[in-house]
MIKOL-941752 format. One line per 5 residues: number of its first residue (from 1); for each residue x, y, z of C-alpha. Coordinates in steps of 0.25 Angstrom, whole numbers. Layout:
! residues N
NUM	X/Y/Z | ... $
//
This chain:
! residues 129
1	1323/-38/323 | 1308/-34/323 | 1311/-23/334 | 1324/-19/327 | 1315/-16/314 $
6	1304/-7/322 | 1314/1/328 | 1321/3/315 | 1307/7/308 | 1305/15/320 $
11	1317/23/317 | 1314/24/303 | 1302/30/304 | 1306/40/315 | 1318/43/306 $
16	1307/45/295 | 1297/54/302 | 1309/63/307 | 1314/64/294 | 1300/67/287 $
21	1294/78/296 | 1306/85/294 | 1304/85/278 | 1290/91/279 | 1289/105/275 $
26	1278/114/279 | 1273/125/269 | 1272/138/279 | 1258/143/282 | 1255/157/285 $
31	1244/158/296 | 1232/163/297 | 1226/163/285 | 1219/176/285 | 1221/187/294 $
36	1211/195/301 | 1204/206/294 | 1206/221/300 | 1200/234/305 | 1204/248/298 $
41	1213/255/309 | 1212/242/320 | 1224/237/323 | 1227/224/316 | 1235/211/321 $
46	1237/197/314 | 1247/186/315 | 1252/178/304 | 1261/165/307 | 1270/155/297 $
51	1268/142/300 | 1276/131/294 | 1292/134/294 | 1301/146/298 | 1299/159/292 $
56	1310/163/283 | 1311/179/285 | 1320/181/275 | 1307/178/266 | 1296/185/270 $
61	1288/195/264 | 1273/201/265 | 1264/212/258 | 1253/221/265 | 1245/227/256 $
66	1241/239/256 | 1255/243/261 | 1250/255/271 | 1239/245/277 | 1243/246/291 $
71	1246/231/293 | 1260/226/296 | 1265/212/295 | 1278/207/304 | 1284/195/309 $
76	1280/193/324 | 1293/199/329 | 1298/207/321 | 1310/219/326 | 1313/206/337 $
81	1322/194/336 | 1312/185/335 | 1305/189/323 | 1295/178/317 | 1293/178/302 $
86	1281/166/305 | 1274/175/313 | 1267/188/309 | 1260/200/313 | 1250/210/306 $
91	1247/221/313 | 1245/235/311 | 1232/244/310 | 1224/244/295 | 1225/256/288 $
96	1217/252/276 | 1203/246/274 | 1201/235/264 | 1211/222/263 | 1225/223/268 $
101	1234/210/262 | 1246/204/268 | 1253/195/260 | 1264/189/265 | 1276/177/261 $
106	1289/171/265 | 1298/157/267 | 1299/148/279 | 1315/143/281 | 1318/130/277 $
111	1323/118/285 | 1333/106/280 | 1322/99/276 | 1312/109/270 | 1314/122/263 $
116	1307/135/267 | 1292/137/263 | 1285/148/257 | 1272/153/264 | 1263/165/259 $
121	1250/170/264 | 1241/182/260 | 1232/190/271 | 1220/199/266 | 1215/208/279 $
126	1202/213/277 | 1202/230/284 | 1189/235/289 | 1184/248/293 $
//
């Protein structure tokens, strides 16, 4: 009997941490931090990488500012079929001294068990002479 009821805890409790990791949800986490700062007219390169889910590219957006800076962001991939909306490139040459900011936002997709997630970050570069 004492052997039947080890067992059956046993499989209660593997029936239990199955069922619980699957219900933990992650928030996404844009990495790095910061970006590296740049050099007027050097070329520039930087990856930027979601953590914590699927990248939903339905809902993705991001600003440069100012506009004609020079910097470009894309996902790692793009104009091929396996375009990655949790990896990203900056790269481009600086046109403009001073700050450049990206800011950029979207959703992870969701699962059975957890919906998507919002994540957001904002990158000041720094652009030297």
């Amino acid at each position: 009997m004492k052997k039947l009821q080890h067992h059956l805890m046993l499989i209660i409790g593997f029936f239990l941490a199955t069922v619980l990791t699957g219900c933990l949800c992650y928030k996404p986490e844009v990495r790095p931090k910061t970006l590296p700062n740049a050099t007027l007219g050097n070329p520039y390169f930087a990856k930027i990488k979601v953590f914590g889910g699927v990248a939903n590219s339905d809902h993705f957006a991001y600003v440069i500012q100012p506009e004609k800076s020079g910097l470009e962001l894309s996902p790692r991939g793009l104009g091929t079929e396996y375009v990655s909306y949790n990896n990203f490139e900056v790269k481009g040459t600086p046109k403009v001294a001073g700050t450049i900011t990206i800011e950029l936002s979207g959703t992870t997709y969701g699962t059975n068990t957890c919906p998507g997630k919002h994540y957001d970050r904002v990158y000041t570069i720094k652009v030297e002479e």
